[in-house]
MDTraj code that builds the backbone (N, CA, C; nanometers):
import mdtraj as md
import numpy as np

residues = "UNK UNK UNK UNK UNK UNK UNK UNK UNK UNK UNK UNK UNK UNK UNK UNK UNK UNK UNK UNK UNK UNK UNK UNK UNK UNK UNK UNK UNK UNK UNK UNK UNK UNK UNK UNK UNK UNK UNK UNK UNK UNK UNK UNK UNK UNK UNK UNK UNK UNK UNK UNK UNK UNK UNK UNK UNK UNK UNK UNK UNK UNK UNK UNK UNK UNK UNK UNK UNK UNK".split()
xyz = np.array([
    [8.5981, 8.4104, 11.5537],
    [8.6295, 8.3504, 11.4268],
    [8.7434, 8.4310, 11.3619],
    [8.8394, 8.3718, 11.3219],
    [8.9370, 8.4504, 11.2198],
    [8.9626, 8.4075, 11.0653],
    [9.0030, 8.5085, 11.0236],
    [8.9945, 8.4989, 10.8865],
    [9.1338, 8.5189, 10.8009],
    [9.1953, 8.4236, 10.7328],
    [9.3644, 8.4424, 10.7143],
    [9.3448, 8.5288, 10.5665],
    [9.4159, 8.6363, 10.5823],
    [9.4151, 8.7110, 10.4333],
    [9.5207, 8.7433, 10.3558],
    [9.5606, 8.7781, 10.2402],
    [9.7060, 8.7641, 10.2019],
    [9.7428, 8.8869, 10.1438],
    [9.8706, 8.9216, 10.2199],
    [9.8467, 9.1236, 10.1667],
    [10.0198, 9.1015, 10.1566],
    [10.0329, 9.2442, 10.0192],
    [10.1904, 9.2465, 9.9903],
    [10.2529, 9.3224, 10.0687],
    [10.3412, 9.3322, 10.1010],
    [10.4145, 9.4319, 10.1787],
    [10.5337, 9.4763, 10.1511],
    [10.5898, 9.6141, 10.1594],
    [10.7541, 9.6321, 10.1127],
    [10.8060, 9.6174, 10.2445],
    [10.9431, 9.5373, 10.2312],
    [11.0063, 9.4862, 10.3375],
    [11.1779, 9.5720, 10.3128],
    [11.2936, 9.5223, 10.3961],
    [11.4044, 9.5325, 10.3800],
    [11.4451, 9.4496, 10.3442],
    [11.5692, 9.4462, 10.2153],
    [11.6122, 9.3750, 10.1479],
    [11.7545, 9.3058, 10.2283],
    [11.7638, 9.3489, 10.3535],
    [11.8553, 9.2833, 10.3957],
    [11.8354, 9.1562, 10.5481],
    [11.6914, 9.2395, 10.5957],
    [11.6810, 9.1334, 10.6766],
    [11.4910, 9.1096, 10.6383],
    [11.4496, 9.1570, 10.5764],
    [11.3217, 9.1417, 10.5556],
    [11.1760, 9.1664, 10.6674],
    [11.2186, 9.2694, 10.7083],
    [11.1172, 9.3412, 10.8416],
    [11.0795, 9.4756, 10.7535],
    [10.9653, 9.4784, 10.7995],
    [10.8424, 9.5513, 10.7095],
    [10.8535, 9.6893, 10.8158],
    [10.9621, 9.7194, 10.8978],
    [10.9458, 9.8097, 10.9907],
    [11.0275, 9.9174, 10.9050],
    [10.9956, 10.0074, 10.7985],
    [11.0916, 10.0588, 10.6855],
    [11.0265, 10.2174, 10.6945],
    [11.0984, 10.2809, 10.6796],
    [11.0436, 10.4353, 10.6131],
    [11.1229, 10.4825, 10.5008],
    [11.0549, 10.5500, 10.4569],
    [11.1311, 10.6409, 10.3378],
    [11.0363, 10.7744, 10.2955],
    [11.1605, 10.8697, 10.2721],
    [11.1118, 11.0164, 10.2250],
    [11.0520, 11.0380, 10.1284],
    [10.8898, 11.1048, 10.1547],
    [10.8150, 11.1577, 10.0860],
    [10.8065, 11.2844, 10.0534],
    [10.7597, 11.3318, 9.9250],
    [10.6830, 11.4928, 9.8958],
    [10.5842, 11.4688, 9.9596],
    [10.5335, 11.6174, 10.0179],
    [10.3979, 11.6010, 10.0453],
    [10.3272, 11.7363, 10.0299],
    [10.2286, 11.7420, 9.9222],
    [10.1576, 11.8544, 9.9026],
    [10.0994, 11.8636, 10.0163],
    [10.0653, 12.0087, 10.0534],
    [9.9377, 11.9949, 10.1470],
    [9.8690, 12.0570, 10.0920],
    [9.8136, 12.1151, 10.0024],
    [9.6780, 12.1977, 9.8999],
    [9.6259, 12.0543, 9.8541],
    [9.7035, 11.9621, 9.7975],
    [9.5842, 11.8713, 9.7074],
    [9.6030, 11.7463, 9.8360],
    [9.6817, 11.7435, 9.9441],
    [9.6870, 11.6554, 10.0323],
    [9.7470, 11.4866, 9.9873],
    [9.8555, 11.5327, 9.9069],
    [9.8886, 11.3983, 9.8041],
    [10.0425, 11.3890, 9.8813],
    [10.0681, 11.2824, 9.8842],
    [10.2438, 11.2498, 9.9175],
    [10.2703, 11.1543, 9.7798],
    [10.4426, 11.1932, 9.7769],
    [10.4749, 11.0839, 9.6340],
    [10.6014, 11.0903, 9.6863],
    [10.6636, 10.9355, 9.7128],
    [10.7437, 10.8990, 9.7223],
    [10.8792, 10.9677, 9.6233],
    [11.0092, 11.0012, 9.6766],
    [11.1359, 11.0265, 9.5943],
    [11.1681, 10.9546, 9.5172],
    [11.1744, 10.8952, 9.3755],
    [11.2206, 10.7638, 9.3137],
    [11.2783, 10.8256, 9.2581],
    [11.4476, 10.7689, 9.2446],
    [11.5831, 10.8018, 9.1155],
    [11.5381, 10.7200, 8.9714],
    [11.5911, 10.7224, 8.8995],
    [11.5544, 10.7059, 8.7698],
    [11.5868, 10.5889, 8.7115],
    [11.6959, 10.4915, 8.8449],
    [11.6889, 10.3737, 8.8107],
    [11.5697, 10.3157, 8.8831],
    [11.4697, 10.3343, 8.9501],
    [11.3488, 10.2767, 9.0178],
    [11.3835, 10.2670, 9.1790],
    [11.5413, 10.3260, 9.1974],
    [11.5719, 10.3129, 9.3801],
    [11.4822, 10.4000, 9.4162],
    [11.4914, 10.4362, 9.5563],
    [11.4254, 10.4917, 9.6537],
    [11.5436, 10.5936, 9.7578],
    [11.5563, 10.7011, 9.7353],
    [11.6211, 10.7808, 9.8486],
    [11.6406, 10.7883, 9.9923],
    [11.7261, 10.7666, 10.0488],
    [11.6841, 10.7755, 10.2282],
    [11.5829, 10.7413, 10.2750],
    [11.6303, 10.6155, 10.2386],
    [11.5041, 10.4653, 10.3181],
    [11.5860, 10.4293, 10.4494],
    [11.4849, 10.3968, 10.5822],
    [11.5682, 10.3871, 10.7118],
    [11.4941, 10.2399, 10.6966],
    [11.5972, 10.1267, 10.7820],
    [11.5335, 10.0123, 10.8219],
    [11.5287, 10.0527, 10.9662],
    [11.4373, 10.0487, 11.0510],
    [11.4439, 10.0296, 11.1827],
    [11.5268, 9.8746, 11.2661],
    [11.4921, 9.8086, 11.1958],
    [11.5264, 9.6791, 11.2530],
    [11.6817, 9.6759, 11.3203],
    [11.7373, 9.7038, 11.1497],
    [11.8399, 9.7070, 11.1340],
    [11.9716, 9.7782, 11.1745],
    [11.8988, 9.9232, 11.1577],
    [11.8764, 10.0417, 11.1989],
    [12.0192, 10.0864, 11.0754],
    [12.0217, 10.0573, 10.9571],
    [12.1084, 10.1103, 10.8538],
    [12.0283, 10.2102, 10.7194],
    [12.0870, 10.2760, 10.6535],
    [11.9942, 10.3282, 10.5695],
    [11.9875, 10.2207, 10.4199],
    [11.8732, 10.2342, 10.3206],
    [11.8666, 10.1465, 10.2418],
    [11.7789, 10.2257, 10.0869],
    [11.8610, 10.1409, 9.9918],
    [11.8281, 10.2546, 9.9197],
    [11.6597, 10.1983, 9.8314],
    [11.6976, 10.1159, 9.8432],
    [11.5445, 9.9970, 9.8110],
    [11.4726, 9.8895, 9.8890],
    [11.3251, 9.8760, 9.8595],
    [11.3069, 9.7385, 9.8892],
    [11.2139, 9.6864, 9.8476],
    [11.2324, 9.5668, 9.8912],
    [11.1456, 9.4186, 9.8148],
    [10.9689, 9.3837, 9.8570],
    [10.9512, 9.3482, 9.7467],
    [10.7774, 9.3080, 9.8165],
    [10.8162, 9.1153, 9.8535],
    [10.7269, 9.1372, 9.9998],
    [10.6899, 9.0485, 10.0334],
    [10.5430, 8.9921, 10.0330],
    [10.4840, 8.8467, 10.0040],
    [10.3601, 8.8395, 10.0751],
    [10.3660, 8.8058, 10.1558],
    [10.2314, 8.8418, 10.2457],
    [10.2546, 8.7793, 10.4394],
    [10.1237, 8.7080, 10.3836],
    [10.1226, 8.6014, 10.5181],
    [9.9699, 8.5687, 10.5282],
    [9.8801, 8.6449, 10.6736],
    [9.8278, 8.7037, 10.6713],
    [9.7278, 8.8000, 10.7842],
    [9.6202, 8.7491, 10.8844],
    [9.5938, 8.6839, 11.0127],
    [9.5132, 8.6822, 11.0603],
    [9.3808, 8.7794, 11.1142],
    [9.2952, 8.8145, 11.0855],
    [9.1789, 8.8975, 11.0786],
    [9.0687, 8.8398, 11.1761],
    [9.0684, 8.8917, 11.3156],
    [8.9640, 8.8566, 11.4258],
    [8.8326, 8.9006, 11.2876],
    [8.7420, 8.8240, 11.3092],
    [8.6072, 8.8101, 11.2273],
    [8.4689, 8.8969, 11.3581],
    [8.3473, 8.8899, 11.3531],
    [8.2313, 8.8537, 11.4677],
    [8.1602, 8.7744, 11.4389],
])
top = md.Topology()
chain = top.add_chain()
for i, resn in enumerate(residues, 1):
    res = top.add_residue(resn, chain, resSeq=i)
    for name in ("N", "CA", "C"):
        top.add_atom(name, md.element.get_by_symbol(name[0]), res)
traj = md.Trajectory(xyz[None], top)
């Protein structure tokens, strides 16, 4: 049985593939990461894989999700 579910995702704003990274802090005492954000709301040295260019933001998408059930 499957089950369709609907989840947001940040994508690339140029071709829209969810295959994205971007540079985090990452404590390791309190075990917390927080994303780099500039002060207009961009994002620092974001890689698209797809694409394979760097990007300084990106967009939410919704997908729809198939979920094998038992």
């Amino acid at each position: 049985m499957k089950k369709t579910e609907r989840k947001t995702l940040l994508v690339c704003p140029d071709c829209a593939s969810s295959n994205i990274e971007f540079k985090v802090w990452y404590n390791p005492n309190d075990r917390k990461s927080t994303a780099f954000e500039l002060d207009d709301g961009e994002i620092e040295d974001g890689w698209c894989h797809t694409c394979e260019v760097q990007i300084s933001h990106c967009v939410e998408s919704e997908v729809s999700i198939e979920i094998k059930t038992k």
